[in-house]
C-alpha positions as CSV (number, residue, x, y, z in Angstrom):
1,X,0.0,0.0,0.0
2,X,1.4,3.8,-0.9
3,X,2.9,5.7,1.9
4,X,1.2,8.8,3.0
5,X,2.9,11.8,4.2
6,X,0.0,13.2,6.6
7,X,0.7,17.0,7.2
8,X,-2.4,18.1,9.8
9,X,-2.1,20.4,12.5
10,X,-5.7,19.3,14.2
11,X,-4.6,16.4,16.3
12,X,-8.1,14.7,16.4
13,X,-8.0,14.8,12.5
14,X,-4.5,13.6,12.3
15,X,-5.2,10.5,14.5
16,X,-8.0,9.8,13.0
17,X,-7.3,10.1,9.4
18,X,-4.0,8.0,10.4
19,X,-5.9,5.6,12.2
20,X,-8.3,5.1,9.5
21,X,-5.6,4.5,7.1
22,X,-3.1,2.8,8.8
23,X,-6.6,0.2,9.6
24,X,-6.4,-0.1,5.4
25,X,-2.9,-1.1,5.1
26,X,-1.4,1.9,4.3
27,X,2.3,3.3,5.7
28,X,1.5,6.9,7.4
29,X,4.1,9.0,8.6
30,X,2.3,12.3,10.5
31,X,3.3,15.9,11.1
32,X,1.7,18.5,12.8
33,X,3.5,21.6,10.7
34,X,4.8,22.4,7.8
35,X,8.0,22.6,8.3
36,X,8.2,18.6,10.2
37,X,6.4,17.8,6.9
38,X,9.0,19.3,4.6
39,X,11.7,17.3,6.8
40,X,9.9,13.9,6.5
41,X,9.2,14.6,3.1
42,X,13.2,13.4,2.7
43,X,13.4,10.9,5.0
44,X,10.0,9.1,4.8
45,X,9.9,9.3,0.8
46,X,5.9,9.4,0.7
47,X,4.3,8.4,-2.3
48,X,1.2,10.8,-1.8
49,X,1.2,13.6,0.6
50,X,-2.3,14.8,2.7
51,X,-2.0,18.4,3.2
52,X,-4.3,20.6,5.5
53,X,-4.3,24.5,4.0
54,X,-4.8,26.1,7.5
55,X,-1.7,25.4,9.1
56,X,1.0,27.4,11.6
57,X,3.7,28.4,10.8
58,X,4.0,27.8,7.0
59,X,0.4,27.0,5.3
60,X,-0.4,24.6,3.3
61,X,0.2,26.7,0.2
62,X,4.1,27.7,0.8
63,X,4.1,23.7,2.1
64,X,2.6,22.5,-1.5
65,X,4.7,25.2,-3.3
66,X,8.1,24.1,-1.7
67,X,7.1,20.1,-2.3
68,X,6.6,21.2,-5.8
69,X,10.1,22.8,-6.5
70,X,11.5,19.0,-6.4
71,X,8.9,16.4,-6.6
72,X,5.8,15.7,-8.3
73,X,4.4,13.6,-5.5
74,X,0.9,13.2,-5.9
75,X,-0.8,16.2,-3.3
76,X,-4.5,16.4,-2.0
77,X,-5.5,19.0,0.4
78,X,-7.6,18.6,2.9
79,X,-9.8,21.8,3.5
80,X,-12.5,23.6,5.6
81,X,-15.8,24.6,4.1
82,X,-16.2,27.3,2.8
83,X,-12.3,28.3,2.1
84,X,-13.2,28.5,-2.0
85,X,-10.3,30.8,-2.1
86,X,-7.9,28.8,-0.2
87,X,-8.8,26.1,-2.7
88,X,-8.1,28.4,-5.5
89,X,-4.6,29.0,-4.5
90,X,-3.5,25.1,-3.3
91,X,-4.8,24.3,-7.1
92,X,-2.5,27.0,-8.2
93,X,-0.1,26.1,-6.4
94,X,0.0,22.3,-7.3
95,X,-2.0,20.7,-5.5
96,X,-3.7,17.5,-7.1
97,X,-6.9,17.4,-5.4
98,X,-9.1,18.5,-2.6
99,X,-10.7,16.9,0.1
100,X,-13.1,19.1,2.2
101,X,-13.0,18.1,5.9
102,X,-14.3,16.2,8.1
103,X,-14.5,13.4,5.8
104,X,-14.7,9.7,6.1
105,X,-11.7,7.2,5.7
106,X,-13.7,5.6,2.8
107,X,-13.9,9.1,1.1
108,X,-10.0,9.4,1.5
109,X,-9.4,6.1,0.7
110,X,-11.2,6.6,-2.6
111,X,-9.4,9.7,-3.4
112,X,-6.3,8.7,-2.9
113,X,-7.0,5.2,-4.9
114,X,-8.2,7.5,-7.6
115,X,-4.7,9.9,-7.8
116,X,-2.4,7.0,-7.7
117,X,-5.0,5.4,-10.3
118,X,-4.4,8.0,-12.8
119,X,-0.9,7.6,-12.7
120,X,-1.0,3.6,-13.3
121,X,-3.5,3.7,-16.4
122,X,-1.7,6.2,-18.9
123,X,-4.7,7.4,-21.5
124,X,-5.1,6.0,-24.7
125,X,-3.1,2.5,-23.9
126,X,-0.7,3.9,-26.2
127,X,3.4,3.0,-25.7
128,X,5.3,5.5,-28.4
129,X,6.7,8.6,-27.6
130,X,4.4,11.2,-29.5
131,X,5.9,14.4,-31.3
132,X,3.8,17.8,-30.9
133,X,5.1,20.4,-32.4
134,X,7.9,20.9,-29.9
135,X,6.6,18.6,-27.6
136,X,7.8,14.8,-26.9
137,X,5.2,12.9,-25.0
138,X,6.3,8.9,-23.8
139,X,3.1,7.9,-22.9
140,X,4.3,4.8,-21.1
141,X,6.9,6.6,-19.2
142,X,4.5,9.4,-18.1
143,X,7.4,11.7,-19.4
144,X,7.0,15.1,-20.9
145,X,9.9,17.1,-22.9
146,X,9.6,20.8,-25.0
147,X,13.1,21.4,-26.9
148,X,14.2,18.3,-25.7
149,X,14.4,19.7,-22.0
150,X,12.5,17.7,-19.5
151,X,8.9,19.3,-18.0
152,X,8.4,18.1,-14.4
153,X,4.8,17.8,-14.6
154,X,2.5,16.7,-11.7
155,X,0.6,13.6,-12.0
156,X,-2.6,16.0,-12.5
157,X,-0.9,17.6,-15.2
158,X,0.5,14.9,-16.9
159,X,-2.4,13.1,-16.9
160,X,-4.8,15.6,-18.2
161,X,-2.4,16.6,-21.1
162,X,-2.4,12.8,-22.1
163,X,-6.0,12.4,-22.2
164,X,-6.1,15.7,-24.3
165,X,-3.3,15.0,-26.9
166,X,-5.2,11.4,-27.1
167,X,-7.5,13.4,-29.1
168,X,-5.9,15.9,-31.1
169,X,-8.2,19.1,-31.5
170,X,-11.3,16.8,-29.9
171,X,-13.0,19.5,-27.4
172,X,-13.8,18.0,-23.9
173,X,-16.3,19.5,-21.1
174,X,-14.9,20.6,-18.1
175,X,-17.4,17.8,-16.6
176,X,-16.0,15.1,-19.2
177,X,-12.4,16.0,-18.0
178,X,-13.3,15.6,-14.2
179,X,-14.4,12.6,-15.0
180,X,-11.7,11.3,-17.1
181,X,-9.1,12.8,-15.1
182,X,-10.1,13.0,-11.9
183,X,-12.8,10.6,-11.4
184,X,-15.5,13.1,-9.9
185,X,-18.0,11.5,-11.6
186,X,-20.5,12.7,-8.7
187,X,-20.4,16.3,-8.6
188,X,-18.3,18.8,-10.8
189,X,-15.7,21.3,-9.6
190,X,-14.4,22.9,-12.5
191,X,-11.8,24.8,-10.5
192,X,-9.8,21.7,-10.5
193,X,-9.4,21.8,-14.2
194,X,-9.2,25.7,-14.5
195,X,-6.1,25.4,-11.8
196,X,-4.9,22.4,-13.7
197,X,-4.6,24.3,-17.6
198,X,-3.3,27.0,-16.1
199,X,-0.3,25.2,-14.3
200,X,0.2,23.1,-17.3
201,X,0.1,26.2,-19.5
202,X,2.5,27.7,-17.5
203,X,5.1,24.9,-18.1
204,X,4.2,24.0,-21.4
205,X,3.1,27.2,-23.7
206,X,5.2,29.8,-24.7
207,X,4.8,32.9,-22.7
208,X,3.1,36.1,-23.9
209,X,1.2,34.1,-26.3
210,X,-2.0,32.6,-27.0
211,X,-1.9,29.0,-25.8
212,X,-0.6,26.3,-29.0
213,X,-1.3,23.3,-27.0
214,X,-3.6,23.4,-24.7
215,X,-6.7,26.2,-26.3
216,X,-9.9,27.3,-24.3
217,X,-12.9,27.0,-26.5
218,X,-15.4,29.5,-25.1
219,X,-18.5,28.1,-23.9
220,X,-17.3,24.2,-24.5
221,X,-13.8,23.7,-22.4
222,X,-10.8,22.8,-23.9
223,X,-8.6,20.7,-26.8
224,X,-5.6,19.8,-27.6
225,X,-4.3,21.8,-30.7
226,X,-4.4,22.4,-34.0
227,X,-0.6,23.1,-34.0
């Protein structure tokens, strides 16, 4: 079972949650800051990472944004209700997924299955590295390069850009991608996949230009090309 990095200043939640997941096999490894989360995140090598937003110290944004600046570990937040803008900027700044709190081990659970999921099943079953325009895309080794140069993409971003470039200039709903992407089959969010272009954009597209790869179309959602 993955190792979770469990970064959760509440200690109820943090026992629980570890409890409850620890119960299902999994390896958990707790902090109660930012900062004993950042050292563990070295020593205990997670392969996902549960991050609360609201914590002392350094939040859960600087936390997801210093994670991000060398690893792509899968991230989810955990968050209050009602912190819509705090979600906003953990998307922005990386973040994977959100979880709003308190929530049950078997919603975790399911979450966390469904991250590591979409990094086991690349889209489109395809094995060939794919040539974009100056993109190289190895589908089987969930590897991204632009000019040759390696893009460290998170597994939310390199997932959604594979199910795009699948289907070259195909247009996909912001409901179709949650689902295909994110498994929210049962309600939509379509923050995650606004925070989610934008980041990918970011790394991908050429700045001070209108996006090559990944295009909005108004009033639909969004497609891969034409290049």
């Amino acid at each position: 079972m993955p190792r979770v990095l469990l970064i959760e200043d509440d200690p109820s939640i943090r026992e629980g949650v570890g409890l409850g997941l620890r119960r299902r096999g999994h390896e958990v490894s707790a902090a109660e800051t930012g900062e004993a989360g950042l050292g563990l995140m070295a020593t205990f090598h997670p392969e996902l990472v549960l991050l609360d937003l609201m914590l002392p110290g350094i939040n859960g944004v600087q936390v997801c944004r210093r994670i991000r600046e060398t690893s792509q570990v899968p991230i989810i937040m955990l968050t209050a209700r009602g912190d819509d803008f705090d979600i906003v900027v953990g998307l922005e700044a990386g973040a994977d997924d959100y979880i709003v709190k308190p929530a049950r081990t078997e919603v975790i659970e399911a979450r966390i299955k469904a991250v590591l999921r979409r990094l086991s099943e690349p889209a489109g079953g395809r094995h060939e590295v794919e040539f974009h325009g100056e993109l190289a895309i190895d589908r089987s080794g969930l590897t991204v390069a632009k000019n040759g140069e390696r893009v460290p993409l998170a597994p939310s971003e390199i997932k959604l850009l594979l199910h795009l470039s699948a289907s070259p200039e195909q247009v996909f709903s912001r409901q179709q991608l949650l689902e295909y992407v994110w498994d929210h089959s049962y309600h939509a969010d379509a923050r995650l996949v606004d925070a989610c272009v934008r980041r990918l954009r970011h790394k991908i597209e050429a700045p001070d230009t209108a996006p090559r790869y990944v295009q909005t179309v108004r009033g639909f959602g969004y497609r891969f090309g034409p290049l």
